[in-house]
C-alpha positions as CSV (number, residue, x, y, z in Angstrom):
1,X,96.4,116.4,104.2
2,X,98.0,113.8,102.7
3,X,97.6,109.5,104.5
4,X,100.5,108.0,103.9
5,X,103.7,107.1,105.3
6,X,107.6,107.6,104.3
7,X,110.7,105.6,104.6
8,X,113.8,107.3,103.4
9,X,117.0,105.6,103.1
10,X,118.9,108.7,105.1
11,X,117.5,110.9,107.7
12,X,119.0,114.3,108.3
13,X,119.5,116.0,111.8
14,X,120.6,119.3,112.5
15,X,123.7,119.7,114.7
16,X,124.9,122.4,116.7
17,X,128.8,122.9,117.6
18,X,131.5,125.8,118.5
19,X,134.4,126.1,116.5
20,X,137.0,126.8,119.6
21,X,140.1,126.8,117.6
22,X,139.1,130.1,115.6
23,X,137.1,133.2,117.3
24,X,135.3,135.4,114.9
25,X,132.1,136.2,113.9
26,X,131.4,133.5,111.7
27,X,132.5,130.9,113.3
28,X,130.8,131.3,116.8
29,X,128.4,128.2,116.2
30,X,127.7,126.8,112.8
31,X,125.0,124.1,112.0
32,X,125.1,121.4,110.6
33,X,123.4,118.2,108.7
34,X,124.6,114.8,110.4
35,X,123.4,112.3,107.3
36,X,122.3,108.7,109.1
37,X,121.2,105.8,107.6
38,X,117.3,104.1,108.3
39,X,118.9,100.5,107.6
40,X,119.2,98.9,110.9
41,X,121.9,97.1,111.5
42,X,119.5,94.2,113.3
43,X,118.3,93.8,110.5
44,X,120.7,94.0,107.7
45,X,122.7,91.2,109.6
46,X,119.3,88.9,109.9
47,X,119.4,89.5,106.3
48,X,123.0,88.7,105.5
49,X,122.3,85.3,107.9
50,X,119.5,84.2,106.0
51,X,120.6,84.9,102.7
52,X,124.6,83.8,104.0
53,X,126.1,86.9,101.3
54,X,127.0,90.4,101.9
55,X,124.2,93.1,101.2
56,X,124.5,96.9,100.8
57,X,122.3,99.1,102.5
58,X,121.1,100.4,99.2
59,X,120.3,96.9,98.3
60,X,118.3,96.0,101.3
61,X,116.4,99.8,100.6
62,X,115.5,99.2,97.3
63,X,114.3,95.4,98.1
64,X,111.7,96.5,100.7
65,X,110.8,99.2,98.2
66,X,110.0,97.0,95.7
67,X,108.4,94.4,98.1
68,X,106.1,97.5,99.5
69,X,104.9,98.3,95.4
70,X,104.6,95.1,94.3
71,X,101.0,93.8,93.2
72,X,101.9,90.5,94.9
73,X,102.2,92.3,98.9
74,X,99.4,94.6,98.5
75,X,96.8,92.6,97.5
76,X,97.8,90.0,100.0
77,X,98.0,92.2,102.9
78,X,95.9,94.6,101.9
79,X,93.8,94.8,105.6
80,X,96.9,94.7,107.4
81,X,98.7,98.0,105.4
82,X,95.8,99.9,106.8
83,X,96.4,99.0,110.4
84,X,99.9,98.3,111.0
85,X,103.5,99.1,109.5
86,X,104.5,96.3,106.8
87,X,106.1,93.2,108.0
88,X,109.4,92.6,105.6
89,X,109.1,88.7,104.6
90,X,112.4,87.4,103.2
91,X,112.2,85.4,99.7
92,X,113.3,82.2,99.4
93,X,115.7,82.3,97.1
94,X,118.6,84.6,96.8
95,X,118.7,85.4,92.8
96,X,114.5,86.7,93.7
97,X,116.0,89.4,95.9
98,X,117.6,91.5,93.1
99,X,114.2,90.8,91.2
100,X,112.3,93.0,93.5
């Protein structure tokens, strides 16, 4: 067993439905995969605010991954990661962002 945790950008959910407009055997009820994102979009504004610039999801994702791996963040909250979900701090300065 494996202790860790993931954070994927997407999450995938199964979805039922009927196709009404066409009755035969393979189209009775069909699944399938609704694709949504894990950005919240809380949070992505609070971003935008702060930083006063548009941001892509994809942005924001690979940001708090590189926050999560850096050196910096782990040995400075290193008790805290073993008891409770990261907190996200925002860098001061804009151009730092796209560093991480």
């Amino acid at each position: 067993m494996y202790n860790g945790q993931n954070f994927p950008l997407f999450n995938y959910e199964n979805y039922n439905f009927k196709n009404e407009s066409t009755k035969n055997l393979f189209s009775f009820s069909k699944q399938e995969k609704l694709k949504k994102e894990n950005i919240c979009s809380d949070f992505k504004s609070d971003i935008e605010k702060f930083y006063k610039s548009k941001i892509k999801n994809e942005e924001i994702f690979y940001y708090i991954y590189g926050l999560l791996n850096s050196k910096e963040f782990i040995d400075k909250f290193h008790n805290n990661l073993n008891k409770e979900l990261p907190r996200i701090p925002y860098i001061k300065k804009f151009d730092d962002f796209f560093k991480f």
